[in-house]
Z-matrix of the N, CA and C atoms (Angstrom, degrees):
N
C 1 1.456
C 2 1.535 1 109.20
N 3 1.216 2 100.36 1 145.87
C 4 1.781 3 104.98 2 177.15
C 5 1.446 4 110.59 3 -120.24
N 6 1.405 5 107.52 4 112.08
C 7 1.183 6 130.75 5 -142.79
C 8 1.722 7 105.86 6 -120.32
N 9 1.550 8 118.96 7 115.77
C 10 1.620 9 111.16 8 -179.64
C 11 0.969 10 100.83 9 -108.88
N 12 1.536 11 93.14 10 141.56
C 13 1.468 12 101.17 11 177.69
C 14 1.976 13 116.16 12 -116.18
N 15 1.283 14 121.65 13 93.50
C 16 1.466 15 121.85 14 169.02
C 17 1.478 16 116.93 15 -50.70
N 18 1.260 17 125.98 16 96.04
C 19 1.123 18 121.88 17 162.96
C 20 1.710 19 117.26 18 134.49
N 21 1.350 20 94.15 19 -3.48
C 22 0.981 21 127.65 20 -172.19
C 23 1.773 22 124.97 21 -29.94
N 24 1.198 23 106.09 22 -20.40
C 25 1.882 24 111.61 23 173.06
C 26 1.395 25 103.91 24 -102.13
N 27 1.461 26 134.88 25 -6.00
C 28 1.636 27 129.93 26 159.65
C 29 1.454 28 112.16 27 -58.57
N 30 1.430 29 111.77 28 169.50
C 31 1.270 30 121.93 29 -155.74
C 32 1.748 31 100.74 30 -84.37
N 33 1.073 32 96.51 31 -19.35
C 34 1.817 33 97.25 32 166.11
C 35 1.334 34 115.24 33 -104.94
N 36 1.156 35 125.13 34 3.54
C 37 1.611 36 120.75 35 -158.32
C 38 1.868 37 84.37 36 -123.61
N 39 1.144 38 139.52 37 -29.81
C 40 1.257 39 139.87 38 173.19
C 41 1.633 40 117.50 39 -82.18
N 42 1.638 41 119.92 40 -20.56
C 43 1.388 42 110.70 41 147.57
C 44 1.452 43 144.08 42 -90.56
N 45 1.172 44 87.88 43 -12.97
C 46 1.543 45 109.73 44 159.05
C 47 1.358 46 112.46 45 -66.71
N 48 1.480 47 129.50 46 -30.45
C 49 1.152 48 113.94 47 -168.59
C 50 1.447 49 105.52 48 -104.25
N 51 1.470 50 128.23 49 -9.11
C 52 0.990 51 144.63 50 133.31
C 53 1.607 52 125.95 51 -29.72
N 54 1.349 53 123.48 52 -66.66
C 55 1.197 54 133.06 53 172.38
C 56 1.457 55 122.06 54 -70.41
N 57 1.147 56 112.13 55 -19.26
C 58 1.843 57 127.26 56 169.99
C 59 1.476 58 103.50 57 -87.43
N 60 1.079 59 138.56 58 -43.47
C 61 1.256 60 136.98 59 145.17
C 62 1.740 61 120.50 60 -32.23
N 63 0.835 62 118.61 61 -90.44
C 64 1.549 63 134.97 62 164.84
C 65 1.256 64 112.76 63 -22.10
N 66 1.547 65 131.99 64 -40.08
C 67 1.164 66 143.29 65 170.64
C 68 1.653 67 113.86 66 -80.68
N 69 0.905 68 117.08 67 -28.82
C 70 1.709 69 113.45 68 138.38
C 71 1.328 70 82.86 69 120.21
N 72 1.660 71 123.08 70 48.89
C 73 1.282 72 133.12 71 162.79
C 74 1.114 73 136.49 72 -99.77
N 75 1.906 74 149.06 73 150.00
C 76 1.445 75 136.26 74 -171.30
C 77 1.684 76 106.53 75 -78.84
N 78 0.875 77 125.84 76 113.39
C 79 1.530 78 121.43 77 178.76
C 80 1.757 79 109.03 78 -96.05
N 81 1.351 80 103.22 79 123.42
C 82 1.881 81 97.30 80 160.20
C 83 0.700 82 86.54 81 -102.22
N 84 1.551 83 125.32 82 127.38
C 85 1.749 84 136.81 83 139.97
C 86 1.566 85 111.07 84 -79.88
N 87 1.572 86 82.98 85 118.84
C 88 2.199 87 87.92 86 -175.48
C 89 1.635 88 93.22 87 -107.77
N 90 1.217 89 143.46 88 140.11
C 91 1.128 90 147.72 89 130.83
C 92 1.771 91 113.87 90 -135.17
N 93 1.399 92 98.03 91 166.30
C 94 1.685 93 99.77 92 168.59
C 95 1.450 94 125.87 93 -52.98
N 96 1.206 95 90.78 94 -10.54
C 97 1.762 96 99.94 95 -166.63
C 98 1.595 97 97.79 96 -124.18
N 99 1.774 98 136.83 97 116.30
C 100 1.400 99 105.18 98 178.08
C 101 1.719 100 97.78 99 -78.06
N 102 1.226 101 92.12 100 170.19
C 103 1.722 102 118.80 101 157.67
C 104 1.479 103 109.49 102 -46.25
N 105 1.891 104 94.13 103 136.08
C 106 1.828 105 91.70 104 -170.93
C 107 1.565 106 84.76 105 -78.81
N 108 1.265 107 131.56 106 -52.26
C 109 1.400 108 140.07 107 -139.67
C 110 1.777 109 100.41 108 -120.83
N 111 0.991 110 110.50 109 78.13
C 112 1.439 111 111.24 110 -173.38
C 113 1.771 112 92.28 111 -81.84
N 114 1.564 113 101.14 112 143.22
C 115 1.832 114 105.98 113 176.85
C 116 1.444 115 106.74 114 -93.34
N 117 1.109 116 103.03 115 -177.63
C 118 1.571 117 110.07 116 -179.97
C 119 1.753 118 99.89 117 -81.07
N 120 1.853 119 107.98 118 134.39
C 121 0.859 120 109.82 119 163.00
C 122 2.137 121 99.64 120 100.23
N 123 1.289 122 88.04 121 -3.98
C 124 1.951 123 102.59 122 170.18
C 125 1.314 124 99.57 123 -109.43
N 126 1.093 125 121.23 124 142.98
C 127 1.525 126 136.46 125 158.26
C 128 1.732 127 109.83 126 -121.89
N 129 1.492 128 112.94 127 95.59
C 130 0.738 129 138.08 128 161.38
C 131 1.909 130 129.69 129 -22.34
N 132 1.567 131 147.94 130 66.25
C 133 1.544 132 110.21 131 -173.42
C 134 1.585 133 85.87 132 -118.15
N 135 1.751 134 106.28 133 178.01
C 136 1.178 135 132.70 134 152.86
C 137 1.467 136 118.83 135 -95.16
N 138 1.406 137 140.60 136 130.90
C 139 1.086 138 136.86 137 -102.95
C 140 1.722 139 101.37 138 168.45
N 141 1.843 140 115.92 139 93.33
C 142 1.605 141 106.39 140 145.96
C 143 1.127 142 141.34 141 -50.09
N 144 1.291 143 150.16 142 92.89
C 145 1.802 144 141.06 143 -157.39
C 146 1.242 145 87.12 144 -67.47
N 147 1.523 146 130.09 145 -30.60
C 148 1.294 147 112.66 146 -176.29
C 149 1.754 148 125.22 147 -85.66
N 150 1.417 149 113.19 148 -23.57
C 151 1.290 150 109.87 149 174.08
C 152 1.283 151 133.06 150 -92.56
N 153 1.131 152 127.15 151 134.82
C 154 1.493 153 144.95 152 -169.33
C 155 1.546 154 112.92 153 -57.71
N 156 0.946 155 109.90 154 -12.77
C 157 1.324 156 115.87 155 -178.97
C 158 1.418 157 116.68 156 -83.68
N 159 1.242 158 105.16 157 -53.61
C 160 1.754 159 128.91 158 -168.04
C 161 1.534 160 94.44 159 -81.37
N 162 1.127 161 120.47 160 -66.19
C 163 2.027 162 114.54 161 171.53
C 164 1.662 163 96.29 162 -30.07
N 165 1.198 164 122.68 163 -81.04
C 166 1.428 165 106.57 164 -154.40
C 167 1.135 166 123.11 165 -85.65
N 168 1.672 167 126.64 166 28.70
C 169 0.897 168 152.98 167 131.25
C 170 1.923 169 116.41 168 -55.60
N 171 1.109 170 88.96 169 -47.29
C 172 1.417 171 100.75 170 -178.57
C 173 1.277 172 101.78 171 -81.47
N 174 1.390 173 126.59 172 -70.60
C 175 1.612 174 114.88 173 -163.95
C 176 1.239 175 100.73 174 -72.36
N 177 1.386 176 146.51 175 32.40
C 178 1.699 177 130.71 176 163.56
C 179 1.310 178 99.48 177 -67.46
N 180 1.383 179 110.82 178 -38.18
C 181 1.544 180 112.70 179 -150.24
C 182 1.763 181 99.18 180 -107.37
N 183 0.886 182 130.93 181 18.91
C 184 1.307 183 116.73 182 -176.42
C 185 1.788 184 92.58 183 -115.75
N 186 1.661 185 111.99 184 -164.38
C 187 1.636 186 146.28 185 175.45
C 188 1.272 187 112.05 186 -141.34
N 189 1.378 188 123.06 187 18.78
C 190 1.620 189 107.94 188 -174.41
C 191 1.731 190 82.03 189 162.28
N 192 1.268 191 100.88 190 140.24
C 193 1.482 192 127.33 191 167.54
C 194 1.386 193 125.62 192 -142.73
N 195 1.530 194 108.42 193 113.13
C 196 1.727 195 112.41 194 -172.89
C 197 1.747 196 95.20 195 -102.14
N 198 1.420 197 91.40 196 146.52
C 199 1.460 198 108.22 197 -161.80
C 200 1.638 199 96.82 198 -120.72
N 201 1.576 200 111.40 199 100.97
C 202 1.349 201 108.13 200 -171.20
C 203 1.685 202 116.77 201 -141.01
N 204 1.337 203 101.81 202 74.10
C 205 1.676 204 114.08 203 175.13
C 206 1.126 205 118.96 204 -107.32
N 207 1.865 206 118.94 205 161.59
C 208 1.511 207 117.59 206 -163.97
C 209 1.430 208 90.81 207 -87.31
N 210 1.177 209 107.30 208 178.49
C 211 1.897 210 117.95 209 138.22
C 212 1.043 211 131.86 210 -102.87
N 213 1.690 212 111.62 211 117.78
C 214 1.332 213 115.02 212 -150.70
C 215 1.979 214 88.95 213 -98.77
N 216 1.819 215 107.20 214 137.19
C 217 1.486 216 102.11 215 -161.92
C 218 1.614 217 107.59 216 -64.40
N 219 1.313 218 115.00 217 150.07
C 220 1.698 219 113.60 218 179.27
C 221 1.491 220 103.50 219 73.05
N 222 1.176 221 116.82 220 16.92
C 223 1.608 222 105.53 221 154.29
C 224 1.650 223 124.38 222 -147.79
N 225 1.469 224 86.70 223 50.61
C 226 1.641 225 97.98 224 -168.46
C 227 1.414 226 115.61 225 -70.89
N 228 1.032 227 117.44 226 -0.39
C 229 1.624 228 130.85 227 -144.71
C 230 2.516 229 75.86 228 -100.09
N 231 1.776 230 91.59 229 -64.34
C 232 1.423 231 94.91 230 -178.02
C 233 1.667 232 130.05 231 -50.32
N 234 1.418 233 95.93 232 -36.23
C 235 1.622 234 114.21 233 143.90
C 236 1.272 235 121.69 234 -6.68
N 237 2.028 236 115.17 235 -85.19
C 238 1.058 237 143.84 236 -174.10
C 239 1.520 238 113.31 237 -61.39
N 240 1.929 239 104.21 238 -47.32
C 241 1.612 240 106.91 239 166.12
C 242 1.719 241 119.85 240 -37.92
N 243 1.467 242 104.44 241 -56.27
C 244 1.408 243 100.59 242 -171.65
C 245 1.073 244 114.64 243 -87.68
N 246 1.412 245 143.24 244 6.38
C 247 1.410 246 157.50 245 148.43
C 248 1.899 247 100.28 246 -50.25
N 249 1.247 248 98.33 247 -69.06
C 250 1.600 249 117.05 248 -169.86
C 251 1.639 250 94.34 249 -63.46
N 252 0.753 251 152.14 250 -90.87
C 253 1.767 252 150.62 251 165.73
C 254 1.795 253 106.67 252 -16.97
N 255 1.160 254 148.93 253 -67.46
C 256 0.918 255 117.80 254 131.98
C 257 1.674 256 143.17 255 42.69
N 258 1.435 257 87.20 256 -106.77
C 259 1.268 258 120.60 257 -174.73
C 260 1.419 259 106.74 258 -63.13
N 261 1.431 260 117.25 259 -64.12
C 262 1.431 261 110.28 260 157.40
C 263 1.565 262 139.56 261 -20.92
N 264 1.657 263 85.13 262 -62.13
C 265 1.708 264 97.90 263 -179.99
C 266 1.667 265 105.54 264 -63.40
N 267 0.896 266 127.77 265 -54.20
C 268 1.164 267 142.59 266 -170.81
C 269 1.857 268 95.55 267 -51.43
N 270 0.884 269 138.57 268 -47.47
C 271 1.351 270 138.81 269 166.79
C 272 1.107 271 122.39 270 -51.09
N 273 1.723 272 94.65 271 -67.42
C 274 1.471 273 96.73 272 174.84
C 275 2.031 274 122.46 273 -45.36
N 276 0.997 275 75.20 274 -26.28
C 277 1.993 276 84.11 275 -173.06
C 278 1.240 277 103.75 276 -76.52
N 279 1.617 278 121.29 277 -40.79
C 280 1.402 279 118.94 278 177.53
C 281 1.380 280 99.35 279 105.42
N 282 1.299 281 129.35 280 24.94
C 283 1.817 282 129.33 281 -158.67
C 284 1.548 283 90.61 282 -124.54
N 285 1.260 284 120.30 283 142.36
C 286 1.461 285 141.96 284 146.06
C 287 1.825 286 101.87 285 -29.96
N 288 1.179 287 122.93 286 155.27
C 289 1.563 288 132.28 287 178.12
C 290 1.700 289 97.72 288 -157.42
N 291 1.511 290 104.48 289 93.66
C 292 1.497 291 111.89 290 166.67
C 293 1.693 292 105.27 291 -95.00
N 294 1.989 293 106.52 292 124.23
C 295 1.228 294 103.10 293 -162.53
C 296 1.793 295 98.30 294 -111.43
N 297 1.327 296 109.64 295 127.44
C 298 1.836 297 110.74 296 163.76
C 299 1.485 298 124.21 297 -85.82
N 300 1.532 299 84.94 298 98.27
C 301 1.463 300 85.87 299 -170.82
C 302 1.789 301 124.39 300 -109.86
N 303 0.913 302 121.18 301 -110.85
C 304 1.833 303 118.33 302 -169.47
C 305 1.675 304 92.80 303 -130.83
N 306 1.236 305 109.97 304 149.74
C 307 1.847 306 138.79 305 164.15
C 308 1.602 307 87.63 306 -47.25
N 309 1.507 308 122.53 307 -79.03
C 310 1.158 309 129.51 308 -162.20
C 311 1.401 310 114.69 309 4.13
N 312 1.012 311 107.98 310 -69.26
C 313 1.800 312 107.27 311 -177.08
C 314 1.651 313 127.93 312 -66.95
N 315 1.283 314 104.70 313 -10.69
C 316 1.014 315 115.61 314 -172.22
C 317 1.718 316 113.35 315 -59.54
N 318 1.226 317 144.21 316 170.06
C 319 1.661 318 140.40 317 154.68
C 320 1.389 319 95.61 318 -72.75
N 321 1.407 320 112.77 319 137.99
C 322 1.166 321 138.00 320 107.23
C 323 1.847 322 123.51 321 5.81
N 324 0.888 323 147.52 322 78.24
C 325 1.349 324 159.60 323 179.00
C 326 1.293 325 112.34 324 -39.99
N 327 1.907 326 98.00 325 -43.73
C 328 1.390 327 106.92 326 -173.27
C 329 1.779 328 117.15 327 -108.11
N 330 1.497 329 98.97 328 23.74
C 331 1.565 330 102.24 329 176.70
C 332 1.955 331 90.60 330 177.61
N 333 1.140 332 100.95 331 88.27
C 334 1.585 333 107.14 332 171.68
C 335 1.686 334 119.99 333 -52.27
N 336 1.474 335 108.64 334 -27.44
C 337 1.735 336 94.29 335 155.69
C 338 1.304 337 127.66 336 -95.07
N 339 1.674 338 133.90 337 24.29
C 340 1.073 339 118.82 338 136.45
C 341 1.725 340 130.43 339 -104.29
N 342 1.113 341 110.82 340 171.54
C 343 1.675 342 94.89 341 179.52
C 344 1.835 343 93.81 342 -120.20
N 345 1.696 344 90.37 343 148.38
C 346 1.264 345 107.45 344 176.01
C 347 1.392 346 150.59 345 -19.24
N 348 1.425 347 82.18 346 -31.95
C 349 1.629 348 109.47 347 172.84
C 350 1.712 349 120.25 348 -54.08
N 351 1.886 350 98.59 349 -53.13
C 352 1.550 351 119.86 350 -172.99
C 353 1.537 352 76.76 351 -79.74
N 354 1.424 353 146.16 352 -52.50
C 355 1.794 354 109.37 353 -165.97
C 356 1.008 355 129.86 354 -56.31
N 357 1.180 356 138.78 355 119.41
C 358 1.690 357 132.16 356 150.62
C 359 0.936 358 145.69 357 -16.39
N 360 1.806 359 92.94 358 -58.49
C 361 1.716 360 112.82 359 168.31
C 362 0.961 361 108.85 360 -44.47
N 363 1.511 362 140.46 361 -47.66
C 364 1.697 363 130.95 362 -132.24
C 365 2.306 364 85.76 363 -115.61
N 366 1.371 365 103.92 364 -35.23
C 367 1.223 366 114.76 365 -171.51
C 368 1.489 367 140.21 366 -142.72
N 369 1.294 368 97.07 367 76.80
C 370 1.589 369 140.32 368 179.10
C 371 2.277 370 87.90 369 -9.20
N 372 1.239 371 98.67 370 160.91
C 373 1.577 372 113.72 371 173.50
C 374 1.321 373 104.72 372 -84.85
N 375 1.359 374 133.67 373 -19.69
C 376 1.658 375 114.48 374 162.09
C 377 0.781 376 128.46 375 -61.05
N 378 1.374 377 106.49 376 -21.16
C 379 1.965 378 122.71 377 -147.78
C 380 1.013 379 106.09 378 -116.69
N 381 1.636 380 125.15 379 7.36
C 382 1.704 381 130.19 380 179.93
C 383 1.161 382 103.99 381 -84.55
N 384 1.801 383 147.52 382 -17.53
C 385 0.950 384 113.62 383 178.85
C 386 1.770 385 125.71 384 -94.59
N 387 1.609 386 93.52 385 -3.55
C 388 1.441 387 101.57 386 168.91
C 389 1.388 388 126.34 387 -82.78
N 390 1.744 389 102.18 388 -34.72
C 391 1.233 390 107.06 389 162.76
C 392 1.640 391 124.18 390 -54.72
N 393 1.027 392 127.89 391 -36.88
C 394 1.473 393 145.49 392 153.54
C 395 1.515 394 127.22 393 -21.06
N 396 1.567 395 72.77 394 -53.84
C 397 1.943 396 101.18 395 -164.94
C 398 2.449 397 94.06 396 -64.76
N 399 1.837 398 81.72 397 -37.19
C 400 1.897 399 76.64 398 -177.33
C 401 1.343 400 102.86 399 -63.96
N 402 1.430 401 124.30 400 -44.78
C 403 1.774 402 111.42 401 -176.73
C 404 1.151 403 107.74 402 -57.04
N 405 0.890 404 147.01 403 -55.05
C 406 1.538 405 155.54 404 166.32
C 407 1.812 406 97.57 405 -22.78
N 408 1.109 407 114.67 406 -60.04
C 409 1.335 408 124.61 407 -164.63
C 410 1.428 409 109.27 408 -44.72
N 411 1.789 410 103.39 409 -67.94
C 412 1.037 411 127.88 410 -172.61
C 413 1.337 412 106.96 411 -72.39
N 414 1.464 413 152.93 412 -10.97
C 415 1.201 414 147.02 413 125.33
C 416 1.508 415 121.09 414 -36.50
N 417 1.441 416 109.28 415 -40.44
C 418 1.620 417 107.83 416 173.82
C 419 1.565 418 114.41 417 -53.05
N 420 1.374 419 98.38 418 -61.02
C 421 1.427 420 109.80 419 170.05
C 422 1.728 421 143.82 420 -47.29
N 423 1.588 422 87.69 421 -34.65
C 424 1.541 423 93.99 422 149.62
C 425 1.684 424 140.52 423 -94.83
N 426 0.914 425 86.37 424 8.71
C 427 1.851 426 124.80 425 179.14
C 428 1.250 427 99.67 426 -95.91
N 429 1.077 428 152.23 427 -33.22
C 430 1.594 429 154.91 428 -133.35
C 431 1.576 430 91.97 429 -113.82
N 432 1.387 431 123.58 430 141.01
C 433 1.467 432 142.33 431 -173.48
C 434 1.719 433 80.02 432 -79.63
N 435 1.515 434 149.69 433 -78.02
C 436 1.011 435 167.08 434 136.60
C 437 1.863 436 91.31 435 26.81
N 438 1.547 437 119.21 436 89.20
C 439 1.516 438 120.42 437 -173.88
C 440 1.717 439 96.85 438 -104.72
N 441 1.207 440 110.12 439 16.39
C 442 1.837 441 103.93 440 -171.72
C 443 1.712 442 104.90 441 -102.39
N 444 0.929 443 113.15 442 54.54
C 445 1.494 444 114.84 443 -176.16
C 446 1.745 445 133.92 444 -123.47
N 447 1.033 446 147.07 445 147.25
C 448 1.389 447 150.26 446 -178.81
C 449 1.760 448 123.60 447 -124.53
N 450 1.299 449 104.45 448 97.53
C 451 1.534 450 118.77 449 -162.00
C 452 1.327 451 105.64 450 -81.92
N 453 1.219 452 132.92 451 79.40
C 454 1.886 453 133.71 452 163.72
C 455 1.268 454 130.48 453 -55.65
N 456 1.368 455 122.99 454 84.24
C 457 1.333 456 110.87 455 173.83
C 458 1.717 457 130.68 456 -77.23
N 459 1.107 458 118.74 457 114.89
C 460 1.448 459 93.75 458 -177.36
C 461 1.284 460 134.56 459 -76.32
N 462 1.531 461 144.64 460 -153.47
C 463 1.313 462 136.25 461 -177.87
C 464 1.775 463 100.82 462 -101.54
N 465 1.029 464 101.37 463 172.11
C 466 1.663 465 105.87 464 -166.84
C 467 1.666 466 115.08 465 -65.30
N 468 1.855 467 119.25 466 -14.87
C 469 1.109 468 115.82 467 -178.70
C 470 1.434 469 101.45 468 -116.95
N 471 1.168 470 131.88 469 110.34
C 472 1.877 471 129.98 470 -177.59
C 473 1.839 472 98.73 471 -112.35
N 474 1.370 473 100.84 472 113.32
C 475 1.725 474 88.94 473 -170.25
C 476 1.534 475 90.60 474 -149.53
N 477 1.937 476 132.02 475 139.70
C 478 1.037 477 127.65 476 152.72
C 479 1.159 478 114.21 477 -17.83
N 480 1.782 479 119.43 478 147.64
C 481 1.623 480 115.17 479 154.87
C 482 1.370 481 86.70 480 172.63
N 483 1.764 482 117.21 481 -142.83
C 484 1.282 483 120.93 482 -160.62
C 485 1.161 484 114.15 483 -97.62
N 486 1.664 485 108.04 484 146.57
C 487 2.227 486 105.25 485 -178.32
C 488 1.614 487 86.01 486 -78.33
N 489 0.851 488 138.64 487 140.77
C 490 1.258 489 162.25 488 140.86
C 491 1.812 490 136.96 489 -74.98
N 492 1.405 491 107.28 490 -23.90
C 493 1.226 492 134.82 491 -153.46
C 494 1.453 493 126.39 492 29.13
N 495 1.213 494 117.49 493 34.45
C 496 1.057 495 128.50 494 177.73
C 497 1.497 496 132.64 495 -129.69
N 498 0.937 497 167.28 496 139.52
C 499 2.053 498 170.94 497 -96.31
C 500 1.517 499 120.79 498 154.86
N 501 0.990 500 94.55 499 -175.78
C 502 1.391 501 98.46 500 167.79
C 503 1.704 502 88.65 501 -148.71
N 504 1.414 503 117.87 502 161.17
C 505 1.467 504 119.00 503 161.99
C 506 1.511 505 131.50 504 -150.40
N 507 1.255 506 116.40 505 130.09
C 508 1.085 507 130.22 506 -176.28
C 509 1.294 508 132.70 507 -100.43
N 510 1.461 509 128.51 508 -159.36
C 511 1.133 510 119.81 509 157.61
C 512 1.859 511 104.70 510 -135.00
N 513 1.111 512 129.98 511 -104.26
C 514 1.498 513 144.61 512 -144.80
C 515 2.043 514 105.21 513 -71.09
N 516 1.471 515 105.62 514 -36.47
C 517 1.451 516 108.53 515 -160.45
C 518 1.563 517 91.25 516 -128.20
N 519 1.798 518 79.12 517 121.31
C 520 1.844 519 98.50 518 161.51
C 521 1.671 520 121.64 519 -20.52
N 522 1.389 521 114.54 520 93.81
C 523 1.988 522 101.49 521 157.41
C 524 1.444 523 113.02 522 -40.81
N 525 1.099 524 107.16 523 154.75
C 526 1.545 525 121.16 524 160.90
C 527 1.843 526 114.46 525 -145.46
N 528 1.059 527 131.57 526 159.44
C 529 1.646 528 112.65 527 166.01
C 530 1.477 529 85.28 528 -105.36
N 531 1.314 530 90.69 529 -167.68
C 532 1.493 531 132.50 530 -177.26
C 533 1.482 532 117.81 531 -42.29
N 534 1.112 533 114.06 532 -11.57
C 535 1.619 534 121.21 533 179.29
C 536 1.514 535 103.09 534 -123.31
N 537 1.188 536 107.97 535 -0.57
C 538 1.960 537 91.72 536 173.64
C 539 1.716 538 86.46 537 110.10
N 540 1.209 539 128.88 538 -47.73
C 541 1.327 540 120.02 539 -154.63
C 542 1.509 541 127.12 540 -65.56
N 543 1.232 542 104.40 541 141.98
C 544 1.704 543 99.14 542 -179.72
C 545 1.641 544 118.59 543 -147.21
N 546 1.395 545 101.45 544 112.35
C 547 1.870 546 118.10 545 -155.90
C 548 1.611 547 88.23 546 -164.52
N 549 1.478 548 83.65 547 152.45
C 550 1.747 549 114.55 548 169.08
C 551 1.395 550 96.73 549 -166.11
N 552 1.623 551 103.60 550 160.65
C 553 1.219 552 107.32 551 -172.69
C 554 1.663 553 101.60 552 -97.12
N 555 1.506 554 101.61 553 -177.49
C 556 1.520 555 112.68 554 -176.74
C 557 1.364 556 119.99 555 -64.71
N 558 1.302 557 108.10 556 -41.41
C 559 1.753 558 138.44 557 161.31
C 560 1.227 559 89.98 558 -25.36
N 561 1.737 560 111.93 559 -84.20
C 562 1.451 561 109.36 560 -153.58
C 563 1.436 562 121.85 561 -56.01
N 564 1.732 563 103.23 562 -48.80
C 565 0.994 564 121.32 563 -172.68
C 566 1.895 565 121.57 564 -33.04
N 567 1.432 566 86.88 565 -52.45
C 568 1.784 567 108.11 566 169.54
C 569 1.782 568 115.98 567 -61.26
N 570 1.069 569 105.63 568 -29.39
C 571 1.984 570 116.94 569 163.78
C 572 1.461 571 102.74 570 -37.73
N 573 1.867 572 91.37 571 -72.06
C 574 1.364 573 107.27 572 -160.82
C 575 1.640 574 103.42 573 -56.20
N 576 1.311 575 131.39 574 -63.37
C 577 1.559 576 125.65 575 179.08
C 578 0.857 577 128.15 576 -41.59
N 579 1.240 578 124.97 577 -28.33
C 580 1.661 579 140.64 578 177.39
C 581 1.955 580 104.00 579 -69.67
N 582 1.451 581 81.47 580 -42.33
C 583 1.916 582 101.37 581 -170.14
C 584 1.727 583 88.55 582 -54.19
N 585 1.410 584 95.20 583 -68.40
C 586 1.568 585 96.41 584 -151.21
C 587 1.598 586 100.52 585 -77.62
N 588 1.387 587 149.72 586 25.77
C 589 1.291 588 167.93 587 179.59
C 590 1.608 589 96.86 588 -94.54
N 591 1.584 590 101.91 589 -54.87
C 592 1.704 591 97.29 590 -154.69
C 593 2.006 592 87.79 591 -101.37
N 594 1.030 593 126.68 592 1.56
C 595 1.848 594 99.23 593 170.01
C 596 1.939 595 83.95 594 -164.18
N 597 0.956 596 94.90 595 79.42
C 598 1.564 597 123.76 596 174.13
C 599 1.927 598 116.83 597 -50.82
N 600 0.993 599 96.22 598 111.25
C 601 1.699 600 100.31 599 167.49
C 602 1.668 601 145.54 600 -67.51
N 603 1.062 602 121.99 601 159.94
C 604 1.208 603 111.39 602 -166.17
C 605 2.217 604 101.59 603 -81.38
N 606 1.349 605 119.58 604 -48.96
C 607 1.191 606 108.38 605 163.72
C 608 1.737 607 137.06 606 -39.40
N 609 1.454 608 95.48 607 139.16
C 610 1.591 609 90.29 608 -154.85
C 611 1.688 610 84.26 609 -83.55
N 612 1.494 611 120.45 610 -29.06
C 613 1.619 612 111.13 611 -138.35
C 614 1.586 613 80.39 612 -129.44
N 615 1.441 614 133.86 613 117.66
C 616 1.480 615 155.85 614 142.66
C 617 1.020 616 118.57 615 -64.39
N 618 1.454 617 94.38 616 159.38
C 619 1.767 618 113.46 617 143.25
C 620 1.467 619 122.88 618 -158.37
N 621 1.556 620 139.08 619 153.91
C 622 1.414 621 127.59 620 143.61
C 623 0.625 622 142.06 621 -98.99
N 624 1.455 623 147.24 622 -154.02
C 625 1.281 624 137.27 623 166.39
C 626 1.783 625 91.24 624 176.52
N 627 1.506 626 102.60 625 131.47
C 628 1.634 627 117.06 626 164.60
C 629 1.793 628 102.41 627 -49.76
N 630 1.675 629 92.86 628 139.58
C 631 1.587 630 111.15 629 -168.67
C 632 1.842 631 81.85 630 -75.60
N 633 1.669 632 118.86 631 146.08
C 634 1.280 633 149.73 632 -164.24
C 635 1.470 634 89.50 633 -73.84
N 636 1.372 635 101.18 634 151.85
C 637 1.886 636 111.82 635 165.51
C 638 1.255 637 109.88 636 -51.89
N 639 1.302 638 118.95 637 163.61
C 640 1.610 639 121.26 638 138.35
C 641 1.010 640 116.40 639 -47.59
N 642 1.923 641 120.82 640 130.69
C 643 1.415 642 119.53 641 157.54
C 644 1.702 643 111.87 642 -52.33
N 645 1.149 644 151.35 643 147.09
C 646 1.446 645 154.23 644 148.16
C 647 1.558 646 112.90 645 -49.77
């Protein structure tokens, strides 16, 4: 499969392209910046997420496009731009668009009518307006004429660490294990996209979460 990746030198968008690689896949890595050291089996471009030009430049040549940018604070609005462009391109090409996006939308674990965003627990008051920015996201996406899509939310802690090859997966409401907690690393995270890339599900809107310790 030939697989693009937007965003591709972020800390999720560079193991992903890592693990699509490794799995003995064609990777375009698009970011603003190319790759100093592209591997065998990466094709390297520089790449507007926001312009129409450079996307379908990019998705001519791919089968699947993961859409994986941060939110940078005070530009949530640009966020949504390259969400919506995207989505487009991704149509226009006729390609699947699996998007990595924010917890935010997710339920609440510990009260199924709120979402993650309004909890505390899961999402501190600094972190509400990015968390936000993912509902926002995932509203774009269901807003979008463009119905070929896969919405990933992750768990409330997304941090470098070990591939593991292993998850758990959900759909609508935050995982947690046995202590409340809910994290996976970047490693895994990129497993799972790759996973659900090559034998694709019927849910539009996910989630994972690292499988819980052993009880003692």
């Amino acid at each position: 499969m030939r697989i693009a990746v937007i965003g591709a030198t972020g800390m999720v968008g560079s193991r992903i392209v890592t693990e699509a690689a490794d799995r003995d896949h064609h990777v375009i890595a698009a970011s603003r910046t190319a790759l100093h050291q592209p591997r065998s089996g990466v094709t390297s471009t520089q790449a507007d997420a926001s312009n129409a030009t450079d996307l379908d430049s990019v998705l001519e040549r791919a089968d699947a496009v993961v859409l994986t940018v941060r939110v940078v604070p005070g530009e949530e609005d640009a966020f949504i731009t390259i969400t919506e462009a995207v989505l487009a391109a991704s149509a226009s090409a006729d390609i699947p668009l699996f998007v990595v996006g924010g917890a935010g939308p997710l339920h609440s674990p510990k009260d199924p009518d709120r979402l993650v965003v309004d909890d505390p627990a899961f999402v501190p008051a600094r972190w509400r307006t990015t968390a936000a920015a993912s509902v926002a996201q995932l509203t774009a996406c269901r807003e979008h004429s463009n119905e070929n899509w896969t919405y990933l939310s992750p768990p409330a802690v997304l941090e470098p660490g070990v591939r593991t090859g292993s998850y758990r997966r959900g759909t609508t409401t935050l995982l947690t294990d046995h202590e409340g907690r809910s994290h996976i690393s970047a490693e895994d995270l990129a497993v799972a996209v790759i996973d659900e890339l090559e034998s694709p599900g019927k849910d539009r809107h996910i989630t994972i979460a690292s499988e819980p310790p052993r009880r003692p």
